[in-house]
Chimera marker file (.cmm) of the C-alpha trace (Angstrom):
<marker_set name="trace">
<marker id="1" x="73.846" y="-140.440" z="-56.063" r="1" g="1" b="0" radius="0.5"/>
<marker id="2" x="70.049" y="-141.597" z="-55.497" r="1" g="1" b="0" radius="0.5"/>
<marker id="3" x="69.615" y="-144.587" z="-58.039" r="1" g="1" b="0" radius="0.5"/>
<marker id="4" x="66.589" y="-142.686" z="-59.938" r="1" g="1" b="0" radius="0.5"/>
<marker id="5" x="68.043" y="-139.912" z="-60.620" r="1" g="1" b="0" radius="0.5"/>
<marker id="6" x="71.745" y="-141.742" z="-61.828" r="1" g="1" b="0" radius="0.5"/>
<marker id="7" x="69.497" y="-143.411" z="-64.374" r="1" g="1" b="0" radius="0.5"/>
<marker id="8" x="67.497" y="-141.007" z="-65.072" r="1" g="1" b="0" radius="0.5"/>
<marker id="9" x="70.548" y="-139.306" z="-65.837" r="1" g="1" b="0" radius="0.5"/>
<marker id="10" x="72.208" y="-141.835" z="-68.183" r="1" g="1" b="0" radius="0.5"/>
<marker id="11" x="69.002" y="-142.414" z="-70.196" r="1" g="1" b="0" radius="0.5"/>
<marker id="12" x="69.335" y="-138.680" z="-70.956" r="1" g="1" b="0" radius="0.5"/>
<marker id="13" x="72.705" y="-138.306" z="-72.233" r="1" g="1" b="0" radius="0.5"/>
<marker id="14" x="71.767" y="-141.729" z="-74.180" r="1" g="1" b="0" radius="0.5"/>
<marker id="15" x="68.825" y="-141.332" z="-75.956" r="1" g="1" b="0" radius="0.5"/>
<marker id="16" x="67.248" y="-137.201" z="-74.962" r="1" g="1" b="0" radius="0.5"/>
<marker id="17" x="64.132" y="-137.763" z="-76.695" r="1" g="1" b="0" radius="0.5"/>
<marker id="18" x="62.993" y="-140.463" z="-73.931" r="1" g="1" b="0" radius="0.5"/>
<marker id="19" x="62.358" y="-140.597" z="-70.251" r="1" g="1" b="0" radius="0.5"/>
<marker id="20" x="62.136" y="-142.562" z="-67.078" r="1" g="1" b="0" radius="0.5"/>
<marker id="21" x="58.789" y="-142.292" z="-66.078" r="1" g="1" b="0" radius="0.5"/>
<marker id="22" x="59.213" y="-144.985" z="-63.322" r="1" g="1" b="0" radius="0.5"/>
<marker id="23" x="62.320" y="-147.018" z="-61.356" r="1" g="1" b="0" radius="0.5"/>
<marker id="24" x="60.623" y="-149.734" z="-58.791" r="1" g="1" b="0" radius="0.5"/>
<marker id="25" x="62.872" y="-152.402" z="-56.949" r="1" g="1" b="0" radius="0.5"/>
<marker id="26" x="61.660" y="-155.883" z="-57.758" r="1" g="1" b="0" radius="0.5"/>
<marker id="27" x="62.334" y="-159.402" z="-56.197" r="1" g="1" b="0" radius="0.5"/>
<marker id="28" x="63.342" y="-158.653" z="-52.408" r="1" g="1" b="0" radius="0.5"/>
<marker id="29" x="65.377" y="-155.475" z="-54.043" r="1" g="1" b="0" radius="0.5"/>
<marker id="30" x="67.589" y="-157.682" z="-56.468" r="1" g="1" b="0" radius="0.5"/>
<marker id="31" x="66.160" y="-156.045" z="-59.718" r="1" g="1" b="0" radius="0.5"/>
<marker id="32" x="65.381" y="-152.315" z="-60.737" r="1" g="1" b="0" radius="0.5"/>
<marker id="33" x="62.237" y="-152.190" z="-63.199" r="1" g="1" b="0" radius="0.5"/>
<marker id="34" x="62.648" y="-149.207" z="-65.133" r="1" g="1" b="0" radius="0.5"/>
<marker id="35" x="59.757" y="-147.947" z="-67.202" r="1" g="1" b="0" radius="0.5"/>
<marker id="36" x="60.465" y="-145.422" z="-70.000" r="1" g="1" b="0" radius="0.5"/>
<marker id="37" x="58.660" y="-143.325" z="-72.618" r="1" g="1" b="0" radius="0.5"/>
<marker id="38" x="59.289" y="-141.379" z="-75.785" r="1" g="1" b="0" radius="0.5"/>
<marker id="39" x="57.587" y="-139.895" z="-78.655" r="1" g="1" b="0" radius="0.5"/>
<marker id="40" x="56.181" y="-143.038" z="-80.113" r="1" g="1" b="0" radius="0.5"/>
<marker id="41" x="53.557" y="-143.046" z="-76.861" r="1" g="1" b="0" radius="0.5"/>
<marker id="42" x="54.198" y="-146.633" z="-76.018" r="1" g="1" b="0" radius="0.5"/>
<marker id="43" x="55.904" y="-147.489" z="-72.741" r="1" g="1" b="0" radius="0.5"/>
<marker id="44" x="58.766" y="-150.050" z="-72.291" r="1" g="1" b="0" radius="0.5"/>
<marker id="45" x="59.961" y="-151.785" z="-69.457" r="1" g="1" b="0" radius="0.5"/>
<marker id="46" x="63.650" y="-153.580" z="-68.572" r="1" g="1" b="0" radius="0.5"/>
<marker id="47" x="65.125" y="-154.924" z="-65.862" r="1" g="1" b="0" radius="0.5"/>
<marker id="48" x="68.604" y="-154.241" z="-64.272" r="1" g="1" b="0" radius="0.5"/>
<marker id="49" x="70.219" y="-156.406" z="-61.340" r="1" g="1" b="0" radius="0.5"/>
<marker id="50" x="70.758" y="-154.081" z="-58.645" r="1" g="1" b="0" radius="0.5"/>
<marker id="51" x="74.325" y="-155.081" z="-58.601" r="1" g="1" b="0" radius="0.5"/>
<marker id="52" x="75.148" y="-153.516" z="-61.999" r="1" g="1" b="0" radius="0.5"/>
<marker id="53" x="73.388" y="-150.924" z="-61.464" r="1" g="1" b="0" radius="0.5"/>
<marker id="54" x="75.356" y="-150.094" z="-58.122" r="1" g="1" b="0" radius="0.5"/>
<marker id="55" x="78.338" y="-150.990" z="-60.051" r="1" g="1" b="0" radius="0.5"/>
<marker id="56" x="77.470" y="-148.545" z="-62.786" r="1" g="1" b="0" radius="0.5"/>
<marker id="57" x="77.661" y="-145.762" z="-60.640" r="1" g="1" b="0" radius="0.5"/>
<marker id="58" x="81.238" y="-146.261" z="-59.808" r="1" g="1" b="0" radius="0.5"/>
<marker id="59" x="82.862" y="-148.361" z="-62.946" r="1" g="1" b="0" radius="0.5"/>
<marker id="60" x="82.746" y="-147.778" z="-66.410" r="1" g="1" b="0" radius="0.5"/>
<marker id="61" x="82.372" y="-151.497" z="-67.534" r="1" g="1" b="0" radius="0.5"/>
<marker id="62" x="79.222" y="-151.615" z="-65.555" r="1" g="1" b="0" radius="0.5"/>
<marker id="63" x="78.175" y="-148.535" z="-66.931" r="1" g="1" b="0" radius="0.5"/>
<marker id="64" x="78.418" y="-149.480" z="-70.179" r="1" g="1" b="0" radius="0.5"/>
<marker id="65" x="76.750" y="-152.724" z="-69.625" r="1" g="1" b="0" radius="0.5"/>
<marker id="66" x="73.708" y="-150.663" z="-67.747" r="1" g="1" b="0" radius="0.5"/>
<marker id="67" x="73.624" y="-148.198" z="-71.062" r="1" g="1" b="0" radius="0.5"/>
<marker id="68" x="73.763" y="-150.877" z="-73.465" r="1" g="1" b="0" radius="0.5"/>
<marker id="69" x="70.172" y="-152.284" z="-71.668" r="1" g="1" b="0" radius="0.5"/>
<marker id="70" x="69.112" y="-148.888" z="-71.616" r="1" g="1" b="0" radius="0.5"/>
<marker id="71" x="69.627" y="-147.508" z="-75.220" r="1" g="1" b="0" radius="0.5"/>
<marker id="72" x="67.682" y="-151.050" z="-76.153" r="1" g="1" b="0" radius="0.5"/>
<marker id="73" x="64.863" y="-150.018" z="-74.008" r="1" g="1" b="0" radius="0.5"/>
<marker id="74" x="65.173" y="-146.672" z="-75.159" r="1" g="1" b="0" radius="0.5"/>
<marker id="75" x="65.146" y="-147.240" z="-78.976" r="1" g="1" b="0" radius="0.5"/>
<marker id="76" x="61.628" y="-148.866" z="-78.289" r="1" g="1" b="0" radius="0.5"/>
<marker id="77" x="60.033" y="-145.359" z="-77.079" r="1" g="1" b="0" radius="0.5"/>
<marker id="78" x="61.720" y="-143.115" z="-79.153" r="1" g="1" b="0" radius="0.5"/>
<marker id="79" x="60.733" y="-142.598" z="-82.948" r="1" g="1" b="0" radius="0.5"/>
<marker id="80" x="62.878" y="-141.632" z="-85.661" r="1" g="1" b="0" radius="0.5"/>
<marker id="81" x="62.600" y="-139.475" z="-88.168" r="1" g="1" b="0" radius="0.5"/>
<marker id="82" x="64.346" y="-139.575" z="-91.639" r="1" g="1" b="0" radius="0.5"/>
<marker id="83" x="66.630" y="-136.544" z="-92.670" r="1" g="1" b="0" radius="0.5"/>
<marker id="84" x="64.905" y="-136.315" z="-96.184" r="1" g="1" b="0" radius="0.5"/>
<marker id="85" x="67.737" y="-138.167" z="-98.122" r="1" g="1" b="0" radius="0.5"/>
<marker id="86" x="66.461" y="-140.775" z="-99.976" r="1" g="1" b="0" radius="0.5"/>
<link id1="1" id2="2" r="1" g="1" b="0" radius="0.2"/>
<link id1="2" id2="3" r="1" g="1" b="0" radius="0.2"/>
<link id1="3" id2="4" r="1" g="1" b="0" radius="0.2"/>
<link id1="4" id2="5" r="1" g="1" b="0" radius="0.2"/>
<link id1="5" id2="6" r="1" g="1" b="0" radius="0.2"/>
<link id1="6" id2="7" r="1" g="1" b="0" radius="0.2"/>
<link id1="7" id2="8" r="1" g="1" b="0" radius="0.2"/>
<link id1="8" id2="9" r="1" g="1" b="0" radius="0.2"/>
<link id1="9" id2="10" r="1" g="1" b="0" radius="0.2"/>
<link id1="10" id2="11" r="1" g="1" b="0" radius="0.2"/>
<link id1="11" id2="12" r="1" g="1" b="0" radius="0.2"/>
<link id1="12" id2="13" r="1" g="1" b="0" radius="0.2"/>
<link id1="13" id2="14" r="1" g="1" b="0" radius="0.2"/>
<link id1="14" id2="15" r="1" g="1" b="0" radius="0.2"/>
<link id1="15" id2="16" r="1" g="1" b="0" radius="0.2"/>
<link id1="16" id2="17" r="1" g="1" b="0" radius="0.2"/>
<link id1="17" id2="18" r="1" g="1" b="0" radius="0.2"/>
<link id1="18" id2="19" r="1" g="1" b="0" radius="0.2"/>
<link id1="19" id2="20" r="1" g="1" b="0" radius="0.2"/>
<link id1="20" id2="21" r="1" g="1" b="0" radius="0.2"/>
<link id1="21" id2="22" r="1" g="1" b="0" radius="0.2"/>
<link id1="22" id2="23" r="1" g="1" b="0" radius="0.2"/>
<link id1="23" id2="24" r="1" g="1" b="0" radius="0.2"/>
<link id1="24" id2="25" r="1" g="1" b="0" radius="0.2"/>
<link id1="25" id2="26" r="1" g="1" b="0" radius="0.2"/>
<link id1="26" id2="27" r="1" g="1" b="0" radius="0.2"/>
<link id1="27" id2="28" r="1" g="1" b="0" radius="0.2"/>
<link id1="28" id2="29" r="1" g="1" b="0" radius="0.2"/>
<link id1="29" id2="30" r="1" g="1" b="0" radius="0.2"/>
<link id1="30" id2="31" r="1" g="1" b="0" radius="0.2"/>
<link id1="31" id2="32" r="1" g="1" b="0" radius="0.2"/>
<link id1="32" id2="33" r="1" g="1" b="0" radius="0.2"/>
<link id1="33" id2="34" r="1" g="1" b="0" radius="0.2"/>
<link id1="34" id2="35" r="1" g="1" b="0" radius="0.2"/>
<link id1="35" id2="36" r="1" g="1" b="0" radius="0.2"/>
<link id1="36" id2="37" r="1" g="1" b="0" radius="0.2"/>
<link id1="37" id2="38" r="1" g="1" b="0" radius="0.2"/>
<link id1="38" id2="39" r="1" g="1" b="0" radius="0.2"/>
<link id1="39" id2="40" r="1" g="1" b="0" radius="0.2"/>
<link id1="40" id2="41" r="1" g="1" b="0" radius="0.2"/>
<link id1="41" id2="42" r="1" g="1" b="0" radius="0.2"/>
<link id1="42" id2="43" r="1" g="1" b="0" radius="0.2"/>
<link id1="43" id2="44" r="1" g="1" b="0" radius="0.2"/>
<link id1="44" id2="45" r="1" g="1" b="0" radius="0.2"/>
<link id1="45" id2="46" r="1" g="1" b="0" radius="0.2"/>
<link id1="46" id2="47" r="1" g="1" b="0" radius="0.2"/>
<link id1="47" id2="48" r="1" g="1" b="0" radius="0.2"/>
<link id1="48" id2="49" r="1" g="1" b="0" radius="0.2"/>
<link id1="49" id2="50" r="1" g="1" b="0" radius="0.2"/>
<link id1="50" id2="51" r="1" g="1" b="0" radius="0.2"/>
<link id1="51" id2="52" r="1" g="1" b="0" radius="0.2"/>
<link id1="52" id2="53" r="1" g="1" b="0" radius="0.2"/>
<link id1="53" id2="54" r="1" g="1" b="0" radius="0.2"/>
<link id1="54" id2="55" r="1" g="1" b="0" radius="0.2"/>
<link id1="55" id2="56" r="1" g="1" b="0" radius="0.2"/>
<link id1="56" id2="57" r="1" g="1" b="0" radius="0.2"/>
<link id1="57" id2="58" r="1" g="1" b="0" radius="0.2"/>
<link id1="58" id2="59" r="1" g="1" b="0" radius="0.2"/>
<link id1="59" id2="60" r="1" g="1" b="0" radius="0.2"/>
<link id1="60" id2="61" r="1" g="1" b="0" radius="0.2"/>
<link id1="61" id2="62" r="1" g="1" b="0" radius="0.2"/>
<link id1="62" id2="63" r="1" g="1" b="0" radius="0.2"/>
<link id1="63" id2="64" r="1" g="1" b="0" radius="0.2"/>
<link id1="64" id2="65" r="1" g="1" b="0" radius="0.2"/>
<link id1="65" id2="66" r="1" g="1" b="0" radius="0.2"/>
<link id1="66" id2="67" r="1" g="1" b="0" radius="0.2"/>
<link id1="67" id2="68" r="1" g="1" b="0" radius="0.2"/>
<link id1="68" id2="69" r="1" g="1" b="0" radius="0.2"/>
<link id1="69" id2="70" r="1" g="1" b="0" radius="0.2"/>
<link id1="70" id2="71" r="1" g="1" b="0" radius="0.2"/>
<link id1="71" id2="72" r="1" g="1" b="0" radius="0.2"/>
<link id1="72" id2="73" r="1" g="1" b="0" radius="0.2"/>
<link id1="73" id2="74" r="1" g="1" b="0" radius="0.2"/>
<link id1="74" id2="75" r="1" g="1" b="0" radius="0.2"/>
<link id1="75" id2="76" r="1" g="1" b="0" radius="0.2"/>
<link id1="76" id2="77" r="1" g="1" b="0" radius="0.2"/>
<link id1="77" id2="78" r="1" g="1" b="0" radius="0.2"/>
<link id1="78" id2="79" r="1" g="1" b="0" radius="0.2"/>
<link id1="79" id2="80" r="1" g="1" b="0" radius="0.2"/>
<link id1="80" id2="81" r="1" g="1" b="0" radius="0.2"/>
<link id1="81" id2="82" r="1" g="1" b="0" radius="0.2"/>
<link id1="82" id2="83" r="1" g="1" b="0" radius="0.2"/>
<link id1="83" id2="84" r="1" g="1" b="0" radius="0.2"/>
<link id1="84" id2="85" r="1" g="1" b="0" radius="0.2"/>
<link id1="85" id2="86" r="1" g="1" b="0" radius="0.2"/>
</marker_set>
């Protein structure tokens, strides 16, 4: 699977409410700088070694490691909204 779309993917079934507006290789191609968005209209950027990410796509250990730096990105874009309980 292309590596944009695999996280693309994963940020999707993590957090639906944001997106990846951008994945760019970084440092000679040893880091992925993914930039994602939500409803709070900010942007936020992380970096991923290229190893875990390539690991990701075919281990679960990885994968969990590459969500984990995801969701953290994520939960910077995305606001949320009480359920009315006090």
């Amino acid at each position: 699977m292309e590596t944009g779309a695999f996280l693309r993917d994963l940020v999707t079934k993590l957090e639906p409410n944001a997106t990846v507006v951008g994945v760019e290789e970084a440092q000679g191609g040893d880091l992925y700088r993914v930039r994602l968005a939500g409803t709070t209209g900010v942007e936020a950027h992380c970096e991923i070694p290229r190893g875990d990410v390539e690991a990701a796509e075919r281990w679960g250990e990885a994968r969990r490691r590459v969500a984990t730096a995801l969701k953290r990105c994520a939960d910077d874009v995305v606001a949320r909204v009480g359920d009315g309980r006090a």
